[in-house]
N, C-alpha and C positions, 0 to 999 in steps of 0.2 A: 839188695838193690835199693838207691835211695831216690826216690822220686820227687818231684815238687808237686807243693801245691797249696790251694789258695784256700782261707778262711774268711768268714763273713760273721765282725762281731755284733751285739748291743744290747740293747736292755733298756728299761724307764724305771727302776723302781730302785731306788734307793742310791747309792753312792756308785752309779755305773761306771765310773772312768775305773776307778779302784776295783771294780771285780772284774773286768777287760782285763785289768793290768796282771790284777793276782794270776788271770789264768793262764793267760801267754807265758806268765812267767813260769807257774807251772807245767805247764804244756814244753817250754823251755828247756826244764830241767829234765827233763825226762830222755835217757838215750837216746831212745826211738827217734825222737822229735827236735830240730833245732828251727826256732824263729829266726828268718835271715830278715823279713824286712816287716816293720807295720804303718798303715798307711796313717795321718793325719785324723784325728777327731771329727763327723760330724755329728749336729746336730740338726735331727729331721721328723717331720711331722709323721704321726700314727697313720696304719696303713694296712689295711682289710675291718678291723673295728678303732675308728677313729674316736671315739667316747673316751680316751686316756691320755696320761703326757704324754709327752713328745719323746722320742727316741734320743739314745748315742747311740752311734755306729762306727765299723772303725771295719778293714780290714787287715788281714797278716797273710803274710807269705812263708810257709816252711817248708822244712826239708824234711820226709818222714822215711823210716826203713817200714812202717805199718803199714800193713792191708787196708786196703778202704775202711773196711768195716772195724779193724779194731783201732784207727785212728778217728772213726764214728767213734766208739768207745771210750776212745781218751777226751774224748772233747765231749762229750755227755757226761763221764767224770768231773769233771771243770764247772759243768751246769750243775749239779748235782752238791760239791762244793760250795756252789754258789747261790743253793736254797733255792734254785730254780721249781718251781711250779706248773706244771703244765695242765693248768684248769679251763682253758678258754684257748682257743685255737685263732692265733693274732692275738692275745691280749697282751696284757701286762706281765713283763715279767723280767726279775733280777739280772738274770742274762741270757742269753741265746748265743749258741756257738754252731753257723751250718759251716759244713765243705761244699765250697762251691766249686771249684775245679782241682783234680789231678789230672796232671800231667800224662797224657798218652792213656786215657783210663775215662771208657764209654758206657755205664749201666744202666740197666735199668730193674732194681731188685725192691722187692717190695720193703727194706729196709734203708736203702738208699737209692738214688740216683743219681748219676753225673754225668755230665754237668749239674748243678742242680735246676732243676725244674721250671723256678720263677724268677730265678735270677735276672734274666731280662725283661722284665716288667719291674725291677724294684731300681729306680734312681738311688735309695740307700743302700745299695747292694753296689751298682754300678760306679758311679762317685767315688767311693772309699779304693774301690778295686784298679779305676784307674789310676788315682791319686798314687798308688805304688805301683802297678805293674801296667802301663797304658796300652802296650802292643800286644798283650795275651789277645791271641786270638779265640773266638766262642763261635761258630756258627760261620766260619769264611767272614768276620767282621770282627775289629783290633775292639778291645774292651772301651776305648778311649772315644771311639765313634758310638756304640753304644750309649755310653752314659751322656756323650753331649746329644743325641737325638731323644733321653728320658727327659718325661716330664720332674724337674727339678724342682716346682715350687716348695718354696720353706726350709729346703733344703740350705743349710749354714757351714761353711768349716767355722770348725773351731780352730784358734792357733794354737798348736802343739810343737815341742821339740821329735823331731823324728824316734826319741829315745824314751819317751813319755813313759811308755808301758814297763821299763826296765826301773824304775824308782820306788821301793816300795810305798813312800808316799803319796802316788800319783793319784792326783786329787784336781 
């Protein structure tokens, strides 16, 4: 059975557009898993330890035959890949790959939850999520109402081709 569902990119530390790209694309290739859509580039200020750069952020929408959990798995692969560091909780780091929504799929497990959690408190989560999929609904309210009621300051797109992430030099 193939389900959708929604990712939540980004990262501050080093050449973030380019490990976004490499991983989607990864992620890509992989059977289990096809990216159908990613949303536009932003860039957006630090958020729970503000002491660091500024963030990219970006979301994607695919299409997965994987269980929650081993589509957790695929996308921690990808961080992992991507010299991800998990030394500071909010801090800096090369990339961050969450699942914020499947499709028809409600947990709450002490390795994951979904929806996710904070997703509605993060305008760099919301933003990016509307930007590609505006009418997903989360809570009886369209994703697109959500992110215009976040507080957005600092919040920037970047201009991007819808295809950005498929170029291996995406830079």
């Amino acid at each position: 059975m193939t389900q959708k569902a929604w990712l939540g990119l980004g990262g501050n530390i080093g050449d973030v557009q380019a490990a976004m790209a490499t991983a989607l694309r990864n992620l890509d290739a992989r059977e289990a898993i096809k990216v159908t859509a990613v949303s536009a580039l932003f860039k957006t200020p630090p958020w729970g330890v503000e002491n660091q750069p500024w963030f990219f952020n970006c979301c994607a929408a695919v299409e997965t035959k994987l269980t929650p959990e081993n589509l957790l798995a695929a996308c921690q692969e990808q961080e992992r890949l991507g010299k991800r560091e998990r030394s500071q909780r909010w801090g800096p780091r090369t990339i961050d790959i969450d699942i914020l929504v499947i499709e028809g799929v409600e947990q709450d497990a002490s390795e994951l939850t979904l929806p996710h959690p904070r997703m509605l408190e993060r305008a760099f989560v919301l933003v990016p999520l509307a930007d590609l999929e505006p009418k997903l609904r989360i809570q009886s309210r369209s994703v697109e109402r959500w992110a215009t009621d976040s507080n957005q300051d600092g919040l920037e797109r970047i201009d991007t081709a819808g295809d950005w992430w498929r170029k291996p030099d995406a830079a």
